[in-house]
N, C-alpha and C positions, 0 to 999 in steps of 0.2 A: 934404487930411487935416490934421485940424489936433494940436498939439502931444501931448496926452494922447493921441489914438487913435495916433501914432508910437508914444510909448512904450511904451500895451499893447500893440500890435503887436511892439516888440522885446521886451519881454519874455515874448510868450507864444511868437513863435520860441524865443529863448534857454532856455524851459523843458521845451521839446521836445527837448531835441543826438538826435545820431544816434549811434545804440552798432552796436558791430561783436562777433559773434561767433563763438566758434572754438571748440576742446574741447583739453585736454592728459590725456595716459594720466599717471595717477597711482596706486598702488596697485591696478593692474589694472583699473582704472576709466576710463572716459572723463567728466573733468569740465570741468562747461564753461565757460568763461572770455566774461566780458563785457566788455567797454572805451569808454568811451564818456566824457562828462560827465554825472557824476548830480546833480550839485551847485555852484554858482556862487554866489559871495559876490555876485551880479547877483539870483539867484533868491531870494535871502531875508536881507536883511541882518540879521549875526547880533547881539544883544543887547549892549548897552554893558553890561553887567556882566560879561562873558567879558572885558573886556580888563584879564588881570591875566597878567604872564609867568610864565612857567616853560618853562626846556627839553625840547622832542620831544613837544610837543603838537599835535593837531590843530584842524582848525576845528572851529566849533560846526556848521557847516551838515552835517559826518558825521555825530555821533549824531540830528540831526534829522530824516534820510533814512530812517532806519533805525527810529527811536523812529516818525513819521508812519508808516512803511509794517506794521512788526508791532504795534502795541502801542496800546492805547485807554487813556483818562483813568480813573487811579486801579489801572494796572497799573504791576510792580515792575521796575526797569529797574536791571541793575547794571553796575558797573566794579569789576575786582578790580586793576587797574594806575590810581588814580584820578588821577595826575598832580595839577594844579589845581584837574582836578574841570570840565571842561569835560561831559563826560558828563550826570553827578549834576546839576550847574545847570541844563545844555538839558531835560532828562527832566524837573525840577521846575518850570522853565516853563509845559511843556509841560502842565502837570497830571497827570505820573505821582509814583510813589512810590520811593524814590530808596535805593541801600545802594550804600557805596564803602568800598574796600581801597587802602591803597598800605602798603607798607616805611615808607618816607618818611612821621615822623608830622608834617610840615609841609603836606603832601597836605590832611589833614584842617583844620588852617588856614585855609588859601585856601580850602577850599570851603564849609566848614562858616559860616565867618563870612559869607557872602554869602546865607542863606537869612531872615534875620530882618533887613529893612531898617530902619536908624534915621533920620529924617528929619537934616536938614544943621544946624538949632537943636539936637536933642541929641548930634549927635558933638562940636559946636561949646561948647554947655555941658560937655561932658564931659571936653574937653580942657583948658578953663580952671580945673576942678576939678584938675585932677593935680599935686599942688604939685613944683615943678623944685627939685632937689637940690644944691647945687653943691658939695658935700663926697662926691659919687661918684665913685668912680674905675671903670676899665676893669680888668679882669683881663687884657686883651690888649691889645699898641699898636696902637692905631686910628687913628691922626696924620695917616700916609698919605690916608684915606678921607675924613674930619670934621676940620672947623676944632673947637677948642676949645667953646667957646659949644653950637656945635651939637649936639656930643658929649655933654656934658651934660643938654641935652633927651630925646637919645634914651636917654641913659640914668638919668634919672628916668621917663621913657617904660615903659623895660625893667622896671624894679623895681618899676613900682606893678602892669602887669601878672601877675609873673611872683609876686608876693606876695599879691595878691588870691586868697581862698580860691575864690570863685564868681565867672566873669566872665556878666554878662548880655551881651545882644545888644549892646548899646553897645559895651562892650569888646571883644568878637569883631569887633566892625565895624574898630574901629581896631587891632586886633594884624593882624587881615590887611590892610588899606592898609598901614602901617606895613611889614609885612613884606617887601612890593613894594616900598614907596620905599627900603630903604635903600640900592644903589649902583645906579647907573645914568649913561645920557650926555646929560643934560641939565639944568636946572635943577629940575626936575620931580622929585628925585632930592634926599633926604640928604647924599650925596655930592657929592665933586669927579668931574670928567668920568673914567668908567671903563667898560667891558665893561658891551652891555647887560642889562636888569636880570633876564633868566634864568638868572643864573652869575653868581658872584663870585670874582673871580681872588684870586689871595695876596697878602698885605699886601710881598714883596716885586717882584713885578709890577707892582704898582699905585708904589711906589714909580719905576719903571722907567718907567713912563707918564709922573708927574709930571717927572720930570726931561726925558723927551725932550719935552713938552708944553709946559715951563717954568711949571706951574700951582701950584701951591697951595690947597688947599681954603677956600672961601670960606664964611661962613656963612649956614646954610638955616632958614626958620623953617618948623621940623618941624610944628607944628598946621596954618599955612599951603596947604603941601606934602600936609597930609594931608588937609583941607577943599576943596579944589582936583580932590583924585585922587574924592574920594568922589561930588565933584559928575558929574565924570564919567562914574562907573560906574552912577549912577542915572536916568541926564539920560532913557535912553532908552527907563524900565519904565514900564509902562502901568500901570496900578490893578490890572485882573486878575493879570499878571505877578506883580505885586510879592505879592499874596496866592496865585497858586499857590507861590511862594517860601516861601511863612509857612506853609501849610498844609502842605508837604511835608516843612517843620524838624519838625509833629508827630511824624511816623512816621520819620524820617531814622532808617538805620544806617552809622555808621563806623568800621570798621574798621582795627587798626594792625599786620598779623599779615601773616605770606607768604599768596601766595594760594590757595595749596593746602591749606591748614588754616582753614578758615573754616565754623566746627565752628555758631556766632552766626546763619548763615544758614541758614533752613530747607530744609529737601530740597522738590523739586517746587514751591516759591515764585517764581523767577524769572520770567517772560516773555521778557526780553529784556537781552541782557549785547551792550553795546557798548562795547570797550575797545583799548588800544594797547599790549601789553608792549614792555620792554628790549628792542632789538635790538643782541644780541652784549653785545659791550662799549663801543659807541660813547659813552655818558654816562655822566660819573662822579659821579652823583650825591653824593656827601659833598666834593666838590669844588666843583659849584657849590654847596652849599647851606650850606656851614661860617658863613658870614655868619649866616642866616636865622636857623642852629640857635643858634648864641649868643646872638641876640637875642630868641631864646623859650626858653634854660636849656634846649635839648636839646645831648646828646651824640652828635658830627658823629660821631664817629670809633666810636660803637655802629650810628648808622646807615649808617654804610658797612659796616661789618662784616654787619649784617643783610640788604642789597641782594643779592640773585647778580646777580652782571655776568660770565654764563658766555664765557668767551672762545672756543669752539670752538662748531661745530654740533651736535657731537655732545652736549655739555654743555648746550647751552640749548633742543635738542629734548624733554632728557629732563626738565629741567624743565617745560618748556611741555606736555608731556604731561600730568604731573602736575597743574596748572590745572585741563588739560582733564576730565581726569577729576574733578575738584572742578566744575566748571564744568556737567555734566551732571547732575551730582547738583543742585543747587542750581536747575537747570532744570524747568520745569513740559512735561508733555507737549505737544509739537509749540512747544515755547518755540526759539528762536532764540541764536546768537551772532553776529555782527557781530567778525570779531578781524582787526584792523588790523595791517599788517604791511609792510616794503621791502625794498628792493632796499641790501643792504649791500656795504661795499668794492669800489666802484667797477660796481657790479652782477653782481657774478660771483656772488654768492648772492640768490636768491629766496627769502624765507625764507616764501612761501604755498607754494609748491611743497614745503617742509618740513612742513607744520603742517597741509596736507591727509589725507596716510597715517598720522599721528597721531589725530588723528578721527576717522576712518575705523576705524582700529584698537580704538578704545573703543568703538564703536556710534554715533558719531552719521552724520547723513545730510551727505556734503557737496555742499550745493544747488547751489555756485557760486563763482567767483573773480571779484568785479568789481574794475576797474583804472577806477578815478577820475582821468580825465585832464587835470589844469587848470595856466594859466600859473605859470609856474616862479616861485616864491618864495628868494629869498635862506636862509630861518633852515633849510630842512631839507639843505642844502649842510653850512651849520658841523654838522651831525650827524649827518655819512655817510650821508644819505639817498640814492642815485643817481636821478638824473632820465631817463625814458625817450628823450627825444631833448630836442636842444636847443630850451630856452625851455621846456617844460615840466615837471610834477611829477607824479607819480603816489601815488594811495595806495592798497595791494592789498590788499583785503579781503575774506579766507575764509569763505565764511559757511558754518554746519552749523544744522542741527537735530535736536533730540531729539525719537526718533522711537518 
């Protein structure tokens, strides 16, 4: 057998796993619970434009599972928790049509600028156009983070963006790189060596690093840094790709409102809502994001205030109800959810086992509980995700439909 038939041979084992299933009483129901691997960064490697951080994100190979199995080309696929926007991206891939919601109007950011790709001669002209300031100051000390020099780029950076009345795709393209590079632990990064780049710790943290490090911030040449990152997020769109991208920014909606008021979406529109809300209070988001937010003139400390980071179950059932009930209206008959959810504080709460008898209670149908069982990754550890046994991760996925 020679080399390629190995291959397809292991991959079309590896596209087959074997699921195991059981049922749990919930709501007086017997529902039934899947577990298995439905999805392998093996089975479909996912898009070099997905790799942009942000924390308690999932892979792109879920919503693709989900998006391939309900949903056809030029159907509306949403996320009301849109994180990075991993969702929104895979679904306009894919050739669906795409509406996303987060708190967090940084969400829209990251996602929004990746649907209109600008080739690597006009990010490149665009950055040479931006003339560098050097009579700008910081309203915050940022000494810790950026050597002098570089500081100053990034913020000539900051003020041609944030003062431009209309940004086209150009500048969308570069306020979202830009957004990701600014701290990080590597060269790759704005920054001197700090926390990776889905969080940005406090400028007296970061202080606390450099000293036990003995570093210093050295200087980054931020267009460099930004032409380098671009290269990489595009290295891997095909032609089609890149225009279902384009074709999707037509009809894109985004949303910056909680997600239970999302008055903008039509009722019975949806197909399919594949998404990840808060779990508990494990992320603080205006914590990680106070960096990002200053570097796009937003106010960190409005969008903390605007986040629920419910700290009980009882508080964050009764908003995710509320979702839900917005989430069914907004659903087309026999449309689908896909809502992603773990195993918080060490596992002692199942928070599918919460969010089943909530939909149930509204009217929709709960089809099933799949448990996505794959090797254990480091980032969902730092965010109290519990892992089913050792070496493994899991991600529990409630699915209902409107029925």
């Amino acid at each position: 057998m020679n080399k390629k038939s190995q291959l397809d041979l292991f991959h079309k084992k590896d596209a087959q796993p074997k699921h195991t299933i059981d049922s749990i009483l919930l709501s007086g129901l017997k529902i039934k619970r899947i577990t298995g691997e439905f999805w392998t960064s093996r089975q479909r490697q996912a898009s070099s434009i997905h790799e942009i951080s942000y924390r308690a994100c999932f892979k792109p190979q879920l919503p693709n599972y989900f998006i391939e199995k309900y949903t056809k080309v030029g159907d509306i696929i949403y996320d009301p928790f849109g994180g990075r926007g991993t969702t929104a991206i895979e679904a306009a891939l894919m050739g669906r049509n795409i509406i996303q919601n987060d708190i967090n109007p940084i969400s829209e950011i990251l996602s929004s600028g990746r649907l209109v790709i600008p080739t690597l001669g006009e990010i490149e002209q665009r950055l040479k156009s931006i003339k560098i300031n050097p009579k700008l100051k910081s309203s915050i000390d940022l000494s810790m983070f950026y050597e002098k020099k570089t500081l100053i780029e990034i913020l000539s950076l900051r003020d041609y963006l944030i003062k431009k009345d209309n940004l086209d795709y150009i500048d969308k393209w570069i306020r979202m790189v830009a957004t990701n590079r600014l701290t990080g632990h590597s060269s790759g990064f704005f920054s001197v060596y700090t926390f990776p780049p889905n969080q940005a710790i406090s400028a007296e943290s970061q202080i606390k690093i450099n000293q036990k490090r003995k570093q210093v911030p050295e200087y980054r040449n931020t267009n460099e840094i930004i032409l380098k990152k671009s290269k990489q997020l595009i290295k891997g769109l095909s032609p089609s790709e890149t225009l279902n991208l384009r074709n999707a920014s037509k009809k894109a909606l985004y949303l910056n409102k909680p997600s239970d008021k999302t008055i903008e979406i039509k009722s019975n529109s949806v197909s399919l809502v594949v998404t990840s809300p808060p779990f508990l209070d494990i992320v603080q988001y205006k914590d990680d994001n106070w960096l990002r937010c200053w570097f796009n003139g937003i106010d960190a400390e409005a969008v903390g205030k605007n986040i629920t980071m419910a700290k009980t179950l009882e508080l964050w059932s009764s908003e995710m109800k509320k979702v839900l009930i917005e989430l069914k209206r907004v659903l087309k008959k026999d449309g689908v959810i896909a809502f992603e959810v773990g195993e918080v504080r060490n596992g002692k709460i199942k928070l599918d086992e919460s969010i089943v008898p909530l939909g149930i209670d509204i009217g929709l149908k709960c089809e099933s509980i799949m448990i996505n069982s794959q090797v254990f990754t480091k980032t969902s550890n730092l965010w109290g995700v519990s892992n089913n046994a050792a070496g493994t991760n899991s991600n529990r996925i409630v699915i209902f439909r409107k029925i």
